[in-house]
C-alpha positions in Angstrom: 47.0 141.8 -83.1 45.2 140.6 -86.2 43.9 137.3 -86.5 43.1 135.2 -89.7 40.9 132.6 -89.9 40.4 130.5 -92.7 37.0 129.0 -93.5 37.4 125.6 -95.1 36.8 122.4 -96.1 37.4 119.3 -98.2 34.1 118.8 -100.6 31.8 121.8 -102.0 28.8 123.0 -101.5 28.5 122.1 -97.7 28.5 126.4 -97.0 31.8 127.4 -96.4 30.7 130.8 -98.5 27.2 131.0 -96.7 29.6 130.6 -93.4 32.1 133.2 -94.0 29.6 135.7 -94.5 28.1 135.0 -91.6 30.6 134.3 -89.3 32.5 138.1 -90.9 29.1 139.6 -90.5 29.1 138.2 -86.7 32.6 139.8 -85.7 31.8 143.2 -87.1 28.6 142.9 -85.4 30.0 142.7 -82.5 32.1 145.7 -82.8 35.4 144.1 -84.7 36.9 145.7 -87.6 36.9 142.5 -90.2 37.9 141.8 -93.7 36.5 139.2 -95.5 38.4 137.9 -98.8 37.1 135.3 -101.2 39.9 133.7 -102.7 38.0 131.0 -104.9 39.6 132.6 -108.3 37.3 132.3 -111.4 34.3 131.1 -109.3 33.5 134.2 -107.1 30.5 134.0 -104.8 31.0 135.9 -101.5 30.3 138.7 -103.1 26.8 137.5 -104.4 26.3 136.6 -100.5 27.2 139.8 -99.5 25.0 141.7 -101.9 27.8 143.9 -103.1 28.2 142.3 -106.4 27.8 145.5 -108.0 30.2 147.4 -106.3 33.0 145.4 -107.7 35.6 147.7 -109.2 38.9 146.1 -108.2 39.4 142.3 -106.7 41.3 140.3 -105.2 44.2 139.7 -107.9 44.2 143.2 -108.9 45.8 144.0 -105.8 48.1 141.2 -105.5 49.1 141.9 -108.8 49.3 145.8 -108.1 46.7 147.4 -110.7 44.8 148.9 -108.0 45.8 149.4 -104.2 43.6 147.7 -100.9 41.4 151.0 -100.7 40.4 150.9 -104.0 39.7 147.0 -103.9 37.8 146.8 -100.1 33.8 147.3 -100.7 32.5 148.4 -97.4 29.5 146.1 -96.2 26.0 148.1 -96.3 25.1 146.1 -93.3 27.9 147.2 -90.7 30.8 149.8 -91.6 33.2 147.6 -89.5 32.8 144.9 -92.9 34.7 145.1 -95.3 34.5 142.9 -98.6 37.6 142.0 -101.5 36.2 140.0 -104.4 37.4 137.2 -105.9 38.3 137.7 -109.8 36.2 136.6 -112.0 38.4 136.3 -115.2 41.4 135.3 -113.8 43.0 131.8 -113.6 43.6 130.4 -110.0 47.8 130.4 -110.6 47.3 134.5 -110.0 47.3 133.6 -106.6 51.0 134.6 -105.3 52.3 133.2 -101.7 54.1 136.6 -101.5 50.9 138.5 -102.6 48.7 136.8 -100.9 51.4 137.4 -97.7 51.4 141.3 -98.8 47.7 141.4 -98.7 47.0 140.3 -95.1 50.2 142.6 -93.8 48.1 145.3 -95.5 45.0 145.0 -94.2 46.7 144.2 -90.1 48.5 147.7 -91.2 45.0 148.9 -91.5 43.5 148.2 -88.4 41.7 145.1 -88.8 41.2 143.0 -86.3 40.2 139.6 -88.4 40.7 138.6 -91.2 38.2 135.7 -92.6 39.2 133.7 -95.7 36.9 132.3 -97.7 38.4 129.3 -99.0 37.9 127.6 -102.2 37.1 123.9 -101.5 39.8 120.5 -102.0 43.7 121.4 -101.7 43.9 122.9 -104.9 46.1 126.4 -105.4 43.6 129.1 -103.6 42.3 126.5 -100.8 46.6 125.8 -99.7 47.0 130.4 -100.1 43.5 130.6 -97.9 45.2 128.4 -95.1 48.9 129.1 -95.5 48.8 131.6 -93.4 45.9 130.7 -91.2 45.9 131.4 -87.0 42.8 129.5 -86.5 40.4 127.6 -88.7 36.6 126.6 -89.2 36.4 123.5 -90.9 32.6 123.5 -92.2 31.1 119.6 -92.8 28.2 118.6 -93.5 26.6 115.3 -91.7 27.1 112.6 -94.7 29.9 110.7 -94.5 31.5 112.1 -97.9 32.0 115.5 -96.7 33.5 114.3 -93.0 35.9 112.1 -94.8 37.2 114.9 -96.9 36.7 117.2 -94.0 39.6 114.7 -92.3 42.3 115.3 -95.3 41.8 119.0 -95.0 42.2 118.4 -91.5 46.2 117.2 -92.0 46.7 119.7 -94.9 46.2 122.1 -92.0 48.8 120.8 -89.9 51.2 120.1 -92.4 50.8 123.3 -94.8 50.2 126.0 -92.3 53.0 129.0 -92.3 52.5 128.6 -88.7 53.8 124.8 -89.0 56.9 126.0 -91.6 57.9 128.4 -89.1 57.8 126.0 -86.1 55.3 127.3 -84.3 52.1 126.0 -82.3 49.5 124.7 -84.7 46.6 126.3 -86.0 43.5 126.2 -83.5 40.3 124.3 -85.2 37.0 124.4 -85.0 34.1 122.0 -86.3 31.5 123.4 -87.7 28.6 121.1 -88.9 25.9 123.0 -91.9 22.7 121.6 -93.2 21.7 119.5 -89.7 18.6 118.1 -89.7 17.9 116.0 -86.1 15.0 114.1 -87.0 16.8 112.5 -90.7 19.6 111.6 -88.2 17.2 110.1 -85.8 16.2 108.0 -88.9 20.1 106.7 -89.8 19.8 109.6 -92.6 22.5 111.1 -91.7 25.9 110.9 -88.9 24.9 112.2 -85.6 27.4 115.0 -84.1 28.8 111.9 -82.2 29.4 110.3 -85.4 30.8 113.1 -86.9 33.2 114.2 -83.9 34.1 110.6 -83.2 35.7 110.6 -86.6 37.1 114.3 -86.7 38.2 114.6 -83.1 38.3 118.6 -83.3 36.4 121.0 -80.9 32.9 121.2 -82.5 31.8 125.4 -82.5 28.7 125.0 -83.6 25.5 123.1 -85.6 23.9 125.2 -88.1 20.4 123.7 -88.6 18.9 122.4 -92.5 16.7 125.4 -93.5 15.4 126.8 -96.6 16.3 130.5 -95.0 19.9 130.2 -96.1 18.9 129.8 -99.6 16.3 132.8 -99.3 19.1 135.0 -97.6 21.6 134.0 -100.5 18.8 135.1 -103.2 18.7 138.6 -101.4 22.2 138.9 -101.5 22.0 139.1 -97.3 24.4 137.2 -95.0 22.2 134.4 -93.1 22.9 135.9 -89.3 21.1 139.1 -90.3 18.0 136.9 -91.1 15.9 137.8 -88.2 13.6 135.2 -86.0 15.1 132.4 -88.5 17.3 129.5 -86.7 19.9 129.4 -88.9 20.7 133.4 -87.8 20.1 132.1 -84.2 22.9 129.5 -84.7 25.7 131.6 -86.6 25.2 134.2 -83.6 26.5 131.3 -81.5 29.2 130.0 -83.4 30.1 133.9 -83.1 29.7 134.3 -79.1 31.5 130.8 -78.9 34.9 131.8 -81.3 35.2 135.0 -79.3 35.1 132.7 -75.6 31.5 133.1 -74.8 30.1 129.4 -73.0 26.9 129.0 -75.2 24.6 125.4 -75.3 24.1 123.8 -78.4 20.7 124.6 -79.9 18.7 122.8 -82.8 20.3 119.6 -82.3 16.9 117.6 -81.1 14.3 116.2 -83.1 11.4 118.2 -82.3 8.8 115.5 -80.3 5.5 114.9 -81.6 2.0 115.7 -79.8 -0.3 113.1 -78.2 -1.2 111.6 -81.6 2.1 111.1 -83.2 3.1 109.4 -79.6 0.2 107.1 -79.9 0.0 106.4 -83.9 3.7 106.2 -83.7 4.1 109.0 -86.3 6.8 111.4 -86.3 
């Protein structure tokens, strides 16, 4: 049975795109077919991630819209041929996005084989962020440690359990997941930013992972390469987790301590 899961979140720029890449890249890795759609209309980006950009014939709202079918839309990942890619549009406005589309689109691709389906949500409640989670089985709900993003992260949190289809059709709720980006434990040890206890305290969901602060994500996004296939960095380390995790694996937290100083920092009180 296919399963969708929607990657979202209330404020931008906290790496929902960056996530959904990975986390895609992760599944097929692990030997699951898996579709990955960005439905940010007008602002496209997975793609760029992805490092297919070029490959872009047919998107997202072409098929919806029926000028082109799903095979002639779906870019096949050059990382793992169990990844498959549909663009966002560029060109289009937002209001392209149709529920029944949309509905049509995921039918489609279960029809197909695929196993998950990741959605790349748009950030806020606006029109492609409420079609990324309409029809949503589980959900990542990426925040970053600063108390803006949480508090946003809190409003997604009840559009999820009040705009779900699963919800509309009486069913059991969508399952969520935390997922904290951009952690750095020794600005937290300085009050820089919320601690996971902070952050959990106020969000009260099942955290799935902590992907550390690291300047590899923004070198993997230049190359057009998901973060997890960044080898020996952290961040890679960490996606694989939040991977192993979602598909039942018990796995410890990692990069969640402030890294202790040697003898002089102890006695000079330096960090």
């Amino acid at each position: 049975m296919t399963k969708v899961v929607v990657v979202t979140s209330g404020k931008g720029g906290v790496g929902k795109t960056t996530t959904s890449a990975s986390f895609a890249s992760g599944l097929a890795r692990k030997g699951h077919q898996t579709a990955v759609i960005d439905f940010d209309v007008g602002l496209r980006n997975l793609d760029l991630i992805m490092g297919c950009e070029r490959r872009v014939v047919y998107d997202f709202v072409n098929v919806i819209q029926g000028e082109a079918t799903l095979g002639q839309a779906l870019i096949r990942d050059k990382h793992c041929d169990k990844l498959s890619v549909l663009a966002a549009s560029q060109t289009r406005d937002k209001e392209a996005l149709r529920l029944d589309g949309v509905e049509r689109v995921l039918r489609e691709l279960s029809e197909l084989g695929f196993e998950y389906i990741v959605c790349d949500s748009p950030a806020g409640i606006e029109t492609g962020a409420l079609m990324a989670m309409h029809f949503a089985d589980e959900a990542l709900v990426v925040t970053n440690p600063e108390v803006s993003s949480v508090r946003d992260s809190d409003r997604i949190l009840g559009m999820l359990s009040s705009k779900t289809q699963r919800a509309i059709r009486g069913e059991e709720p969508i399952k969520e997941h935390l997922l904290i980006t951009r952690y750095n434990p020794t600005r937290v040890q300085d009050g820089q930013m919320l601690s996971l206890d902070d952050i959990q305290d106020i969000l009260r969901i099942p955290l799935i992972g902590v992907i550390p602060e690291s300047e590899d994500v923004l070198q993997a996004s230049n190359q057009g390469v998901p973060a997890i296939h960044m080898d020996n960095s952290n961040v890679a380390e960490a996606y694989r987790d939040v991977v192993d995790r979602f598909l039942g694996e018990d796995k410890p937290l990692r990069f969640t301590d402030a890294p202790k100083g040697g003898l002089l920092s102890r006695i000079f009180g330096r960090k």
